[in-house]
N, C-alpha and C positions, 0 to 999 in steps of 0.2 A: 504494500500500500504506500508505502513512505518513498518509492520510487516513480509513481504515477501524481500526474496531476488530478485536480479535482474531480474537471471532465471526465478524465479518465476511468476514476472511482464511480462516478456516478454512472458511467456506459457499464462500468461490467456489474453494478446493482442491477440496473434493467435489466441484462441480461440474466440474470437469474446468480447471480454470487451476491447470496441474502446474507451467510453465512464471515462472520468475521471470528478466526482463530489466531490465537498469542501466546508464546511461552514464556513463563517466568523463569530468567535464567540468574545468571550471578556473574557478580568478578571477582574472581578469588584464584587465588593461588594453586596451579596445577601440574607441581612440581617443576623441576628444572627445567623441563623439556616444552609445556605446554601454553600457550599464553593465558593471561588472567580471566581473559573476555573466552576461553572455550564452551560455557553453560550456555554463554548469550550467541556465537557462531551455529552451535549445534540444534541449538530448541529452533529459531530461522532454517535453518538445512530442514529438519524433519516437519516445519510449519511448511515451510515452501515446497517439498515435494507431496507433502500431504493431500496439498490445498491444489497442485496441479492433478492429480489422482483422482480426485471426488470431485472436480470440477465447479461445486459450487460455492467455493471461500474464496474471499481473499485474504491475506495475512498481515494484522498489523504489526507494527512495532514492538521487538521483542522486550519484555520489560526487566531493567538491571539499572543497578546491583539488586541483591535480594537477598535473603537472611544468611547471612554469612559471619556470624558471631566466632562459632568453631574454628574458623581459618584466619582470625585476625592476628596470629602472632607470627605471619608470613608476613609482611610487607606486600603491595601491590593490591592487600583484599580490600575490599569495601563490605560495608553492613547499612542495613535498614533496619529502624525501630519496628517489631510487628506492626505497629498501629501502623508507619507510613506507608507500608508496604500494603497492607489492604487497602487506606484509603486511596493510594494510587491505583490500585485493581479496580475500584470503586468509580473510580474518575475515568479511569478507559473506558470500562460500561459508558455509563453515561455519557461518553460522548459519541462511542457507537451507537447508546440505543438513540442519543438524538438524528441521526442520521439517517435512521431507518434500517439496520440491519434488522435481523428476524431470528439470527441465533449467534451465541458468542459461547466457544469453545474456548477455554484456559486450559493449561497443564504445564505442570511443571519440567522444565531442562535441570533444574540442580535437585536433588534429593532433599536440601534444606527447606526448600519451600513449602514440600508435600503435605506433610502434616494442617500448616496455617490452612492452605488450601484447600485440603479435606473439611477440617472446622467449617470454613467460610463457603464452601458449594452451597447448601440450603438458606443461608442468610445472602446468599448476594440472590440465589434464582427466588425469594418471597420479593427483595427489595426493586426487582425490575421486572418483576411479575405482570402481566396486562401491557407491558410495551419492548422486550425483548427476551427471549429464554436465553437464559445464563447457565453454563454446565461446566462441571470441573471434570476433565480425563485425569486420570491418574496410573497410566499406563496400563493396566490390569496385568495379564501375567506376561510383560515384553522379555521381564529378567529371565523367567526361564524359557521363554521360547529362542531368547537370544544365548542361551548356557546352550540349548541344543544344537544353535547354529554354528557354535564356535568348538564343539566338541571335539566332531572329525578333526580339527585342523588342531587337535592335542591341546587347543587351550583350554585352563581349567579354571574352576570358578576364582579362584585365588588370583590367577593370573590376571583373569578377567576386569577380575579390580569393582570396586564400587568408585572410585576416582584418580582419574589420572592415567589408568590400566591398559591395557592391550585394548577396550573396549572404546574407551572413548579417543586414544589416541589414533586407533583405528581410521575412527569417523574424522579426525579433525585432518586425518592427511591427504582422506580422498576430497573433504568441504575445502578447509585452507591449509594445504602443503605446506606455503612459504613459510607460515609461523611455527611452522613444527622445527624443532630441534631435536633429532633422534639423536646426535652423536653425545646429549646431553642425557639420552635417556637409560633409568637405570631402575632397577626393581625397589619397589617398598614394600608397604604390607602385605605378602601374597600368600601367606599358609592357611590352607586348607578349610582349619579349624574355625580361622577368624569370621569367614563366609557359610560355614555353616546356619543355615534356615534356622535352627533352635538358636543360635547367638548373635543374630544380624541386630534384632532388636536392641539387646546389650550393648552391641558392639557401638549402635548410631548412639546411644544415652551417654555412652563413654565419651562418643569425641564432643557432643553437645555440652557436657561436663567439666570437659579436661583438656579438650583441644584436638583438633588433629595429629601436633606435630606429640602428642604422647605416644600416640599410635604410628607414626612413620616419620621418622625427624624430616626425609624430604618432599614429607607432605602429598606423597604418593599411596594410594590402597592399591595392589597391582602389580603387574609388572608389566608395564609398556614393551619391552624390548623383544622385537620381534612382529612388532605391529605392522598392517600391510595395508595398502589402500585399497586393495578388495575386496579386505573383509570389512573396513571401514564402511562401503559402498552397501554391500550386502546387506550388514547392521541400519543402517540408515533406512535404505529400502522396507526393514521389517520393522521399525519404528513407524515410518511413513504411512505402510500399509495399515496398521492399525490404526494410526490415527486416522485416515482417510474412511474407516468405516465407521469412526465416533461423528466423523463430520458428516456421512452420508443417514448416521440416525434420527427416526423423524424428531421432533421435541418432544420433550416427554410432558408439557404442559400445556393447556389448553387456558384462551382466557376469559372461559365463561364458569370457570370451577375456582374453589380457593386453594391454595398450596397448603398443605399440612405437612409438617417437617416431623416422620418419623422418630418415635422414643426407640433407640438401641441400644 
C-alpha cells in the first residue's frame, strides 16, 4: 500500500481488495549475522506474497518496533510500552476502517507480540464491530508444518531456532540477501531439549524474565549456519500459503448480531 498512490489504492478497492492485512514485527537484535529490522522484512515478504495469492488484500505498512523488552541488553533493539503498541494497532484500524476496507487481518512477525495480540483479537473485532471485521492470525500450526518441511534437509528443531536460526535466516536470504552476513554467522541456543513442546512455554517466560542474552550470549536461538535461500523460499511460500487462506476466510461476523466475547 505505502508504494501506491491514493488512486491507486482506491482502483484496487473497486476492484474487489476489501481486505487490508499487516504484520506486527520488531527491531531487535538478531545476532551477529542478521539485521535489527529482520521481524519487520519478513512479516512484508509473507504479507506481500500472501496478499498476491488470495488476491483480494492489499498490504499495509508493516508495524515496528514492537515488544521487544527481552532483547534490550543488545544494542540496536527498540521497545514499545504494551499500551503504545495496541493503541497504535488501534489507530491502523481506524484508519483503515475509515477508508472503507471490509476486513483487517493482523498477525504477528516476532513471537513477542503474540500473546498482547491474542489478548486484544476480541476487544479490537467488538470495538470496530458494525464498520470493519478485525481478526488476529496467529499462525496456527506453521511451526510444525515448517519442522516437517525442514526435516528431510536434516534440520532439527534446535537448529531451527525460534530466532535468528537456520529458519529465519533462511527467509531473510532468499527476501534480502545483501543484509545477510553468513560469514558472521554462528550457532547459539540449539539443543534439542530447549525446543522441546513441554518446555517452549518455560523457555519464552525465561527470556521475558531474564533476557535473551541469558539464554544465548549472541542472542541467537538456533543455529543459522548452513542456511540456504531455498529453503528460505520454501519456508516463506508455506507461511504465505497459510496466510492467504486466513485472508480468503469469509468474516466471521455479521452486522446485524452482537459480538459476544467467549469465557475460556
Amino acid at each position: 500500500m505505502q508504494e501506491l498512490s491514493w488512486p491507486e489504492v482506491k482502483e484496487s478497492m473497486a476492484a474487489g481488495r476489501t481486505t487490508a492485512v499487516f504484520a506486527c514485527g520488531a527491531v531487535e537484535q538478531h545476532g551477529p549475522h542478521l539485521p535489527t529490522g529482520t521481524d519487520d522484512y519478513l512479516g512484508t515478504a509473507i504479507a506481500e506474497r500472501a496478499a498476491r495469492i488470495a488476491g483480494n488484500a492489499l498490504v499495509a505498512p508493516t508495524i515496528r518496533p514492537g515488544l521487544s523488552e527481552h532483547h534490550m541488553w543488545f544494542p540496536g533493539s527498540f521497545t514499545l510500552r504494551p499500551s503504545t503498541f495496541v493503541a497504535l494497532i488501534e489507530d491502523y484500524c481506524e484508519s483503515l476502517a475509515r477508508h472503507g476496507f471490509e476486513r483487517i487481518v493482523i498477525f504477528p512477525s516476532h513471537g513477542g507480540n503474540a500473546d498482547t495480540l491474542r489478548a486484544q483479537a476480541p476487544l479490537l473485532a467488538r470495538a470496530f464491530h458494525g464498520r470493519v471485521d478485525v481478526s488476529v492470525w496467529l499462525r496456527g500450526d506453521l511451526m510444525r508444518r515448517s519442522a516437517e518441511l525442514l526435516a528431510p534437509l536434516g534440520v532439527t528443531a534446535g537448529a531451527a531456532g525460534a530466532h535468528a536460526g537456520f529458519t529465519e535466516t533462511s527467509m531473510m536470504l532468499q527476501y534480502q540477501p545483501s543484509l545477510v552476513h553468513m560469514e558472521d554467522a554462528e550457532p547459539g541456543r540449539s539443543d534439542e531439549e530447549f525446543y522441546r513442546p513441554e518446555n517452549v512455554a518455560r523457555s519464552q517466560m525465561e527470556s521475558f524474565l531474564y533476557g535473551i542474552q541469558t539464554q544465548s550470549p549472541n542472542g541467537i536461538l538456533g543455529d543459522p549456519v548452513g542456511s540456504t535461500a531455498k529453503a528460505g523460499d520454501d519456508l516463506l511460500e508455506l507461511a504465505a500459503q497459510a496466510l492467504a487462506e486466513e485472508l480468503r476466510r469469509a468474516s466471521v461476523f455479521t452486522t446485524d448480531k452482537p459480538v459476544d466475547v467467549p469465557v475460556v
